[in-house]
C-alpha positions in Angstrom: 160.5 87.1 109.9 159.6 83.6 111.0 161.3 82.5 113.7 164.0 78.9 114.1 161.3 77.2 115.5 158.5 78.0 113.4 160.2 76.5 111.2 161.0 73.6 112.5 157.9 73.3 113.5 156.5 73.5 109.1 159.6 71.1 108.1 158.2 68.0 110.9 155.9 66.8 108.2 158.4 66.0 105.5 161.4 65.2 107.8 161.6 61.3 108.5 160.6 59.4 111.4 164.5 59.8 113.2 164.7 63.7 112.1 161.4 64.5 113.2 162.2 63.0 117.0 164.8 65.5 116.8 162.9 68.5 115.8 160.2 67.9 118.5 162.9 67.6 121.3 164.4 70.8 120.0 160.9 72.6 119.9 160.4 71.6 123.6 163.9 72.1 125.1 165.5 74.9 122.7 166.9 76.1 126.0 169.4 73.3 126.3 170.5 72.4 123.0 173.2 75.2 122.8 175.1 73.5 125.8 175.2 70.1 124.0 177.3 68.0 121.2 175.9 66.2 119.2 176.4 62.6 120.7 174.7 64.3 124.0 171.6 65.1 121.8 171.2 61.9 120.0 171.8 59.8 123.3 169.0 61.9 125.2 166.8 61.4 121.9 167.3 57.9 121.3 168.6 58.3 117.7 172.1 58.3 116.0 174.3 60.9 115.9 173.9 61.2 111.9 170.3 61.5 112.1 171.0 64.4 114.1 173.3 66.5 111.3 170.7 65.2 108.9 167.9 67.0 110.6 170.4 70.0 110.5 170.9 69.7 106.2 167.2 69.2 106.1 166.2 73.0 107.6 168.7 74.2 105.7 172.0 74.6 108.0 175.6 72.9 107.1 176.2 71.5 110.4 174.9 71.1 114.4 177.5 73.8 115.2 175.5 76.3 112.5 172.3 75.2 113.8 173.1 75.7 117.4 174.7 79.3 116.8 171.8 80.2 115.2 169.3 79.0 117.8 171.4 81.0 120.1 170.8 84.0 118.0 167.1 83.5 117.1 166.1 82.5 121.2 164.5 85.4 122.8 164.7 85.7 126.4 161.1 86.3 126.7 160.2 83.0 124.6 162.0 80.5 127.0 159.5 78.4 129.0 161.4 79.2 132.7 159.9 81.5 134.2 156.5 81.4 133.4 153.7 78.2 134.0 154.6 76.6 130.9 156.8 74.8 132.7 154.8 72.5 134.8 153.7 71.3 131.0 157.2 69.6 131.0 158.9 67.2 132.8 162.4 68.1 132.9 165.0 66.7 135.4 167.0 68.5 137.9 169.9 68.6 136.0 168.1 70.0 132.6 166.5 72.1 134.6 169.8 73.1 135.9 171.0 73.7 132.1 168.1 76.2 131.4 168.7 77.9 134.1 172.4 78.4 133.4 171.2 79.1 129.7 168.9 81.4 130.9 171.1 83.4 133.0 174.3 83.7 130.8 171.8 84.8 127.5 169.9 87.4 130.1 173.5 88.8 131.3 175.1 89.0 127.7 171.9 91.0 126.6 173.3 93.7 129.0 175.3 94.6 126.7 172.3 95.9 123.9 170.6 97.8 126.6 173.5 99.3 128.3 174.1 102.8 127.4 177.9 103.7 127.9 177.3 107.2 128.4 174.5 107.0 131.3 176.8 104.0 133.0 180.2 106.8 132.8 177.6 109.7 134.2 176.2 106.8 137.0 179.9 106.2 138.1 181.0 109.8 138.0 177.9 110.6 140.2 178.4 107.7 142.8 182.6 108.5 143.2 181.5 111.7 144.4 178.1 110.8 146.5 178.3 111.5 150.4 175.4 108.9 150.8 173.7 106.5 148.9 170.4 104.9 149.3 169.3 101.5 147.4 165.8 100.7 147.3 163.9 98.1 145.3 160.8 95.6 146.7 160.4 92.0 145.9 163.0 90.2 143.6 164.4 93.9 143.0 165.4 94.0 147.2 167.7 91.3 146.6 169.9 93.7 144.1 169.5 96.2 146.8 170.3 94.5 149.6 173.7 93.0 147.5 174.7 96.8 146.6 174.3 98.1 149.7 176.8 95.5 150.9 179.1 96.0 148.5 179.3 100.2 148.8 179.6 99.6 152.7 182.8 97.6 152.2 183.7 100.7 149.7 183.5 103.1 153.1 180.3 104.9 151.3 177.6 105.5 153.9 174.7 103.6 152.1 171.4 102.7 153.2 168.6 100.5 152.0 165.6 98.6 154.2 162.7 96.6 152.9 160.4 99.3 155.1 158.8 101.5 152.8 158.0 103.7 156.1 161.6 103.8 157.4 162.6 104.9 154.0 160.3 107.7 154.2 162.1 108.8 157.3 165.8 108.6 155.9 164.8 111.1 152.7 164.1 114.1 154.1 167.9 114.2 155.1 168.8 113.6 151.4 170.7 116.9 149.8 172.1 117.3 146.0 175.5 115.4 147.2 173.6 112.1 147.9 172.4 109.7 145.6 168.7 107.9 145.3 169.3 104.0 143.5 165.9 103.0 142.2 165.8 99.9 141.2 162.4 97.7 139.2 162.4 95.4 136.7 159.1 97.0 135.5 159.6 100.7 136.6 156.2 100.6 137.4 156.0 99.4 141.2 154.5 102.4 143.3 157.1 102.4 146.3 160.1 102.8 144.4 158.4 104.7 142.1 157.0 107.3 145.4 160.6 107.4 147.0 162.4 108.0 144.1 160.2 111.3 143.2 160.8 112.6 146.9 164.4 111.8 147.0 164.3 113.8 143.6 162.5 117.0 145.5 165.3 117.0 148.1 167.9 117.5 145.4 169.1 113.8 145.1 170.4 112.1 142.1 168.0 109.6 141.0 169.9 106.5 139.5 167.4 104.2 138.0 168.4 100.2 137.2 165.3 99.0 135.2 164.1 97.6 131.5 164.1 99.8 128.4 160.4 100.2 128.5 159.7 104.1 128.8 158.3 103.2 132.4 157.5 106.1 134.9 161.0 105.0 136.6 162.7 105.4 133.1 161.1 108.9 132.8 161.3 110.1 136.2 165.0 109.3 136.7 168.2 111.5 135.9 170.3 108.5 135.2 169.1 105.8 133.3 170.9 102.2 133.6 168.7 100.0 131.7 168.2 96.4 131.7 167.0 93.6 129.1 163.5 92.8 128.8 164.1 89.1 129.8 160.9 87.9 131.8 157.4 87.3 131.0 154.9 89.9 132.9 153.3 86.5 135.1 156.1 84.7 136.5 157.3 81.8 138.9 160.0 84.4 140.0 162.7 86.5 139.1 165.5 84.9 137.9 166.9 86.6 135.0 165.9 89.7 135.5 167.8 89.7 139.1 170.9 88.5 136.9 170.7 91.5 134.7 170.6 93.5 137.8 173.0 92.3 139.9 175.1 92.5 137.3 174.5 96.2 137.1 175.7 96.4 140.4 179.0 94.2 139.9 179.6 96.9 137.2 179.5 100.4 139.3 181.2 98.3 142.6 184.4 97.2 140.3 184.0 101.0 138.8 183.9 103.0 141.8 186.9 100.3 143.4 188.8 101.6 140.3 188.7 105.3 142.2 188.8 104.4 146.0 190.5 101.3 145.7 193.5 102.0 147.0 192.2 104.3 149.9 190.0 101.5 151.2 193.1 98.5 150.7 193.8 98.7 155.0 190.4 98.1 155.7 189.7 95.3 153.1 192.5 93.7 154.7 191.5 94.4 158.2 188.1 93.1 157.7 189.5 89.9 156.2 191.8 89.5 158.7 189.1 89.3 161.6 186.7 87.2 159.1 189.4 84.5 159.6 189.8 84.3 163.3 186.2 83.8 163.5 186.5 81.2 161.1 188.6 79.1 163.5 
């Protein structure tokens, strides 16, 4: 099925001159055209606002509104020109780049949804309320997600763990037993670390919870809990930004869960801790 795009891209020859300026600004910032009216788009065009809904009529959609939802719709992640080199082939300003990457994030997060699996997340939570220790362990942009869950389950009163040392990990493992729990977490579920600690917390009788894409990856297979993520980044990239949304989000989703359970037993210490954070403050 040929994509929005594409066919914009077969209609430029027989739209005039004021349609086709709009058609090749939408081919090269698709990213930011669901975030605008269309007075923004015609002013950062340099043609009328009615020139705008006639390019619209002219591919075949009733209005800007249509078009837009549509282009929402037909964008995939892995199509928009952040996070790869295709970039530096345009020269966007802070503040559009500031729109794609707002666009970016809120599409990457709301695809969540098509690659959650309820019944992994519910087995996930029910594992975790229950968990005398939990370890979090991912390398790169994935540490990042670590390093913000392991924050966030310390506050709950779990004892959890998590280092950027491979070695030290190594060392905390072997004290693992079947009432702990191993968080593995890779965008690819290919990366050899995560991939190595998450088969020997597995061999002491862990539970391995994996956060990583729907691709059948040796994570995805290895692991007895499966929260999946969108595919939202190209495989050569400037850096993780999506992808670190769509994890972190993850995370958000089994600390408000597991506050649902403890909530009320932790309360005291939330306040305690908040209480101290604002003398130091003065």
């Amino acid at each position: 099925m040929k994509s929005l795009i594409d066919k914009i891209k077969q209609s430029l020859a027989i739209l005039s001159a004021a349609e086709k300026k709009v058609g090749e600004y939408i081919i090269l910032h698709s990213e930011l055209i669901p975030n605008m009216t269309t007075k923004e788009l015609s002013k950062k065009i340099g043609v009328s606002e009615a020139s705008v809904i006639r390019f619209c009529k002219s591919i075949g959609m009733g209005s800007f509104k249509s078009f837009k939802l549509a282009l929402v719709k037909d964008l995939t992640l892995t199509e928009m020109n952040l996070t790869d080199f295709s970039i530096l082939q345009k020269k966007d300003t802070p503040y559009d780049s500031f729109q794609k990457v707002i666009q970016v994030n809120k599409l990457a997060i709301e695809s969540c949804t098509d690659s959650m699996d309820k019944k992994e997340l519910l087995k996930a939570v029910d594992a975790i309320k229950d968990a005398k220790k939990i370890v979090f362990f991912g390398v790169g942009g994935s540490s990042t997600a670590a390093l913000d869950a392991h924050y966030k389950f310390t506050r709950l009163g779990y004892h959890s763990i998590t280092s950027l040392d491979f070695h030290y990990m190594l060392t905390v493992i072997p004290y693992l037993t079947k009432n702990d729990i191993f968080v593995a977490i890779s965008t690819s579920g290919k990366t050899r670390d995560v991939l190595e600690l998450a088969q020997f917390a597995q061999k002491k009788g862990a539970i391995v919870i994996a956060i990583t894409n729907l691709d059948k990856s040796p994570l995805y297979r290895t692991a007895d809990i499966r929260l999946c993520t969108p595919n939202v980044e190209q495989d050569f990239r400037i850096g993780s930004i999506p992808s670190r949304m769509t994890q972190l989000t993850v995370i958000d989703t089994l600390y408000m869960s597991i506050f649902h359970h403890v909530g009320e037993k932790v309360i005291k210490q939330y306040q305690e801790a908040r209480s101290e954070m604002e003398k130091l403050r003065r």
